[in-house]
N, C-alpha and C positions, 0 to 999 in steps of 0.2 A: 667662607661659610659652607657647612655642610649640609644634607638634608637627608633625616631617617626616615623612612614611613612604611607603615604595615598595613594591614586591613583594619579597620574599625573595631572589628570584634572578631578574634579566634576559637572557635570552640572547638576540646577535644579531649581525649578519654571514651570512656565507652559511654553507649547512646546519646554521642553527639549530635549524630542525624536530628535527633529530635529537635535542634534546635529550630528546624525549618516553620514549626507551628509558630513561633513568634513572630514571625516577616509579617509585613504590615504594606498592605500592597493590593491589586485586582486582576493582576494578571503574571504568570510566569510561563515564561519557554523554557523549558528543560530541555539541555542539548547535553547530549552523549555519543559515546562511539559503540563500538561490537556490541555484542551481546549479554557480555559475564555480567554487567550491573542489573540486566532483566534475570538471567539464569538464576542469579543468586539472590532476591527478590527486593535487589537494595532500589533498585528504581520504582516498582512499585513503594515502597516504603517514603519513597520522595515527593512522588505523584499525592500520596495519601498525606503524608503531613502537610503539604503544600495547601492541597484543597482546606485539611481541616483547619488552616492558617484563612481560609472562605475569598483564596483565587481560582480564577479559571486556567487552567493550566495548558500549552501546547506542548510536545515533542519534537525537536529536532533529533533524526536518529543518520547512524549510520556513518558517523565522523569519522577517517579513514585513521591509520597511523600517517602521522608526519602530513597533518592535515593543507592543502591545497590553497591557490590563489582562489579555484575555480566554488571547493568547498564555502569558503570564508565568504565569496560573494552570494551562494545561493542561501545563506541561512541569516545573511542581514535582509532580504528580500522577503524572507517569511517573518523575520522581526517585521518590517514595515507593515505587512498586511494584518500582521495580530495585534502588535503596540501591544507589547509587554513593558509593566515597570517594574520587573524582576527577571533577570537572566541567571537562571541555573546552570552551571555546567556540572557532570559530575564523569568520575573516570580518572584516567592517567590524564598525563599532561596533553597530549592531544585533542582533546576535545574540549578541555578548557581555553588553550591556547586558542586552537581556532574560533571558540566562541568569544573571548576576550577580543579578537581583529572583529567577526562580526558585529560586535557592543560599538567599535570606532563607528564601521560603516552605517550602522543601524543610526546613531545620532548622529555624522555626518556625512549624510547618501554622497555628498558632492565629492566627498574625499576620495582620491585613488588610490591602489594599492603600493606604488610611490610614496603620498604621500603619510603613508602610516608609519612608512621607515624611515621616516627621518627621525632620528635620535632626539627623543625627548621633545618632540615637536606635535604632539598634537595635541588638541584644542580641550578647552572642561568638559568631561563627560558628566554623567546622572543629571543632564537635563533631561532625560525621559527615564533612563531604566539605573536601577542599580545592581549589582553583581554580587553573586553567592555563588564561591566555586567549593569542590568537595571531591577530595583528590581518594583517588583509589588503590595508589604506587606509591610508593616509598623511593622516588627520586628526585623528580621534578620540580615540587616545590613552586610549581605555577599558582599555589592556591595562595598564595603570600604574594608573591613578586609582583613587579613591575616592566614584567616581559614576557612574548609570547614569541614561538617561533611560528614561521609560516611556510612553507615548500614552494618556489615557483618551478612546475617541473620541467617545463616549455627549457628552461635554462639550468637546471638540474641545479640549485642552488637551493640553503634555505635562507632565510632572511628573519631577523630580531626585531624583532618590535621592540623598542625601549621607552618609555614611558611611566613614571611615575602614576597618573591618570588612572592607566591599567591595571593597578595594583585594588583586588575585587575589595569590595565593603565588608564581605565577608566571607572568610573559610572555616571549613569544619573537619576537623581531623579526626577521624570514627576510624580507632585500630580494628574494629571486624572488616571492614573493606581491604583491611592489605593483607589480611588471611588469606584470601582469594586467590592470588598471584601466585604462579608460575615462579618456579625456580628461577627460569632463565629471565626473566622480568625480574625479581627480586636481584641477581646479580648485575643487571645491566644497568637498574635506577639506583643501588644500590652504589655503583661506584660512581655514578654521576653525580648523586650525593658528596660523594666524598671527594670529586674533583670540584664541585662548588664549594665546599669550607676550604679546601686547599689557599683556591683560587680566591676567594674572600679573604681569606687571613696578608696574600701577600700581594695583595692589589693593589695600587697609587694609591687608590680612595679609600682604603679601609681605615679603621675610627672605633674608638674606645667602644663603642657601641657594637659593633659589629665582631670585633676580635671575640669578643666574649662568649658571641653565637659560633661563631664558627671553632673556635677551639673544642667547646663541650661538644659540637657537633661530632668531629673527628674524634674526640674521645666516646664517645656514646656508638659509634659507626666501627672503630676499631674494636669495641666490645661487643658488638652484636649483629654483623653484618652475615659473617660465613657462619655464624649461627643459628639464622633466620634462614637462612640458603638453605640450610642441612634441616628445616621444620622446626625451628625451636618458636614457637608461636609469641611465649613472651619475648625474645629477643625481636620478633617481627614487630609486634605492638612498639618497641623501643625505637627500632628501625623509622617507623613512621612520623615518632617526633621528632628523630636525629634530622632525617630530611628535612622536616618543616624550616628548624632551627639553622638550619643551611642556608635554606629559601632565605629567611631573613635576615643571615649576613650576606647572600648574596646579591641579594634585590637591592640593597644600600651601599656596598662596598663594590658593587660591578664583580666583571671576572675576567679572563686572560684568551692568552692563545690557544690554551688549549679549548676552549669551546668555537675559537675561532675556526681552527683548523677541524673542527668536527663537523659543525655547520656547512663548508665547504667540500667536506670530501663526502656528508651520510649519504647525497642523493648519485653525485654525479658520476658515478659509476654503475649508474639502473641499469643501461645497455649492456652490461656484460654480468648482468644476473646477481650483480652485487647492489645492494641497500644496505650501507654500514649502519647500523642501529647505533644512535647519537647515546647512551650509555656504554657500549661496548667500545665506540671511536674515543670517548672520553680512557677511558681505563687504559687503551692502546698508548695513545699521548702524552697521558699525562707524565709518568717516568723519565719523558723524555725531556715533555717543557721545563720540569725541573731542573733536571741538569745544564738547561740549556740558560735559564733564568737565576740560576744559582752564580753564573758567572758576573750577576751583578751582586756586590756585596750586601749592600741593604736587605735583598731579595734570600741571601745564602744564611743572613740571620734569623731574619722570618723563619726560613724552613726550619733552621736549627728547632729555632721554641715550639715546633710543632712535634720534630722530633721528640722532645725532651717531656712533651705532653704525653707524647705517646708513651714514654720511659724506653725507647732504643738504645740507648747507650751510646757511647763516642765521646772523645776526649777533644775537638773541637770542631768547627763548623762543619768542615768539608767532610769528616768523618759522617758526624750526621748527618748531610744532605743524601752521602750513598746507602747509610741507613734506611734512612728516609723512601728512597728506590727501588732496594731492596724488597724492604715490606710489602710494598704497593703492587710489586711483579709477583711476591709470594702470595698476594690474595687475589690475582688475576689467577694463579695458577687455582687456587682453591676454590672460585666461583668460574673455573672450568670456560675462562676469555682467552683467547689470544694476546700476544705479544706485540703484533704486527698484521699490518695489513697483507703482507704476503702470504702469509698462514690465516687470515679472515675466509672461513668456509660457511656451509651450510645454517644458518637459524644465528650465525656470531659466534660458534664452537669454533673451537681451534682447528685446522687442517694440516696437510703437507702441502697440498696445493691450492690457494686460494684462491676468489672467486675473479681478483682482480689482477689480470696478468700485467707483465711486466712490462711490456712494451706501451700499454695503451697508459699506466700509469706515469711511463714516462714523458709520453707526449700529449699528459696536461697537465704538467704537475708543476708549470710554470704560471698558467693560469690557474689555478688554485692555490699556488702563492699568493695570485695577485689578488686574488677575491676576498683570501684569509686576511691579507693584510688592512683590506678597507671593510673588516669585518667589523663593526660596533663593540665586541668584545677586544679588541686590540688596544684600546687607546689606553686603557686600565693594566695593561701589561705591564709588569716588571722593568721588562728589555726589550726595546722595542728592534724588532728584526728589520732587517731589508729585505730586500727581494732573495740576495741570493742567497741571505741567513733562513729566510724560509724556505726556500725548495729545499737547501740542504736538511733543513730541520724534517721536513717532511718525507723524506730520501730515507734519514734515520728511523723515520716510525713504518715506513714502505719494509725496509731490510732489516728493523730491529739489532740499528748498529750502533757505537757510542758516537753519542753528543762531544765533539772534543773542540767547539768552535762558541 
């Protein structure tokens, strides 16, 4: 037996936001990160439907990227003292993520940050609050899923919340919010979109249901990705739903090593000025896990029909798998990403020398095997690596050199 599940109710097209007047409720915290959802007056606009929906509403602000153990605990501690039965999140994925671990802690104070990652192991939530996320990126897709990431920095890791639970009652997908974004934001959530429908279509657990999202994904994502990059504002609106549709093969069909191997390497390189941004790690990777999962046959047909979705051409699998690679590096090159970590520079631009030298990469990059491998995205993988299938695999995305193992 399998299990789909999405948010209760999605809203999206333009003046989705407005759905918020409908919540039925006495209270909401609205949790956000930076600034642009104030600058650009969409958080006002939230605050205001909320109230005219006749709750009291508090602010949690100032959600960091790649949100914290220390974050996650200080904004379930203002849930307790407010008792909100409505949690807003609105923004990238960061600040919903972290308010989704908040929503765990807030309904069970007892729980540790431990006990939240264990894979599909926590308890019924909306015994006090329920959840209205409202995504501002065209990546993420946290506003559908069943997963949140969390940073523990103390150990330079991030950690996967996996839970069904999680998965908010409701999202709103308002294409004026992803107008907003930054180029380099747009390229980064942009392929992390597109390494979730990859990584959905040829996952253990993928299912009639989910193939369906994830192909249109990649077909809708391959039409309007570098074109939303370059300002084309309706391909951006497109971009918005392509992600969601991601969100929703990904959240029911899992994902692979490549977010595994992201997860572990976005943080742990902070001491030497490097924060790999988990969209740019995604787009470096992916090319690789391909090739590298391709060696399993099942997995080299999947890609094939992806290929063929996308119309690449090739006269059998293997043609299309390099096809398939191809592509994927020619639109890293066009949303102006690296290849590799060793060329990973300044803001996730490409370099000649990047931020993470070589010797420090080599001497962790046995434990960041080992971390990637008891990553919650693993188990859903194609091929499942060893230890010394991963350092080599990771070697490859270090030196951007071929997978031939």
């Amino acid at each position: 037996m399998q299990r789909f599940t999405l948010p209760r109710d999605l809203y999206h097209g333009e003046n989705a936001l407005e759905a918020l007047k409908t919540l039925e409720g006495k209270k909401a915290i609205v949790c956000v990160g930076g600034g642009s959802m104030k600058r650009f007056g969409f958080l006002d606009k939230v605050i205001a439907y909320l109230e005219e929906a006749g709750m009291e509403t508090k602010l949690f602000e100032g959600i960091e990227p790649d949100p914290s153990v220390d974050t996650v605990m200080k904004g379930a501690a203002v849930m307790a003292e407010f008792e909100p039965d409505w949690i807003v999140a609105i923004g990238g994925g960061s600040p919903i993520d972290a308010a989704k671990a908040m929503w765990i802690k807030y309904e069970y104070p007892e729980l540790t940050f431990e006990d939240m990652c264990k894979v599909f192991g926590i308890p019924k939530l909306r015994k006090k609050a329920k959840f209205c996320a409202i995504s501002s990126t065209s990546g993420t897709a946290t506003e559908v899923t069943a997963f949140s990431i969390i940073t523990d920095y103390k150990k330079g890791i991030k950690y996967p919340i996996a839970d069904f639970e999680i998965t908010p009652d409701i999202a709103i997908v308002d294409p004026a919010l992803a107008e907003t974004m930054p180029v380099k934001l747009v390229a980064h959530t942009g392929m992390d979109a597109m390494t979730h429908a990859i990584e959905a279509y040829v996952s253990t657990a993928n299912m009639e249901y989910t193939d369906a999202l994830a192909i249109h994904a990649i077909e809708l994502i391959q039409k309007t990705l570098v074109k939303s990059y370059n300002k084309d504002m309706d391909c951006r609106h497109k971009m918005h739903d392509a992600q969601c549709l991601a969100g929703q093969a990904f959240s029911n069909a899992l994902l692979g090593i490549v977010h595994s191997m992201a997860h572990k390497t976005g943080a742990v390189f902070q001491d030497c000025g490097a924060h790999i941004i988990h969209g740019a790690a995604n787009a470096m990777y992916l090319p690789k896990v391909i090739a590298f999962n391709a060696k399993d046959e099942t997995a080299k047909k999947r890609y094939g029909v992806i290929a063929d979705y996308m119309h690449l051409g090739g006269n059998n699998d293997d043609e299309k798998v390099a096809l398939l690679i191809a592509y994927l590096r020619k639109m890293n090159d066009d949303l102006n990403i690296p290849h590799c970590i060793a060329h990973y520079g300044a803001d996730g631009l490409p370099a000649e020398t990047g931020f993470v030298p070589e010797e420090v990469f080599l001497e962790r990059v046995e434990d960041i095997a080992a971390n990637a491998i008891l990553d919650a995205c693993t188990g859903s993988n194609p091929r499942q690596p060893s230890q010394e299938e991963m350092v080599k695999l990771l070697k490859c995305c270090y030196y951007d050199t071929e997978v031939d193992f």
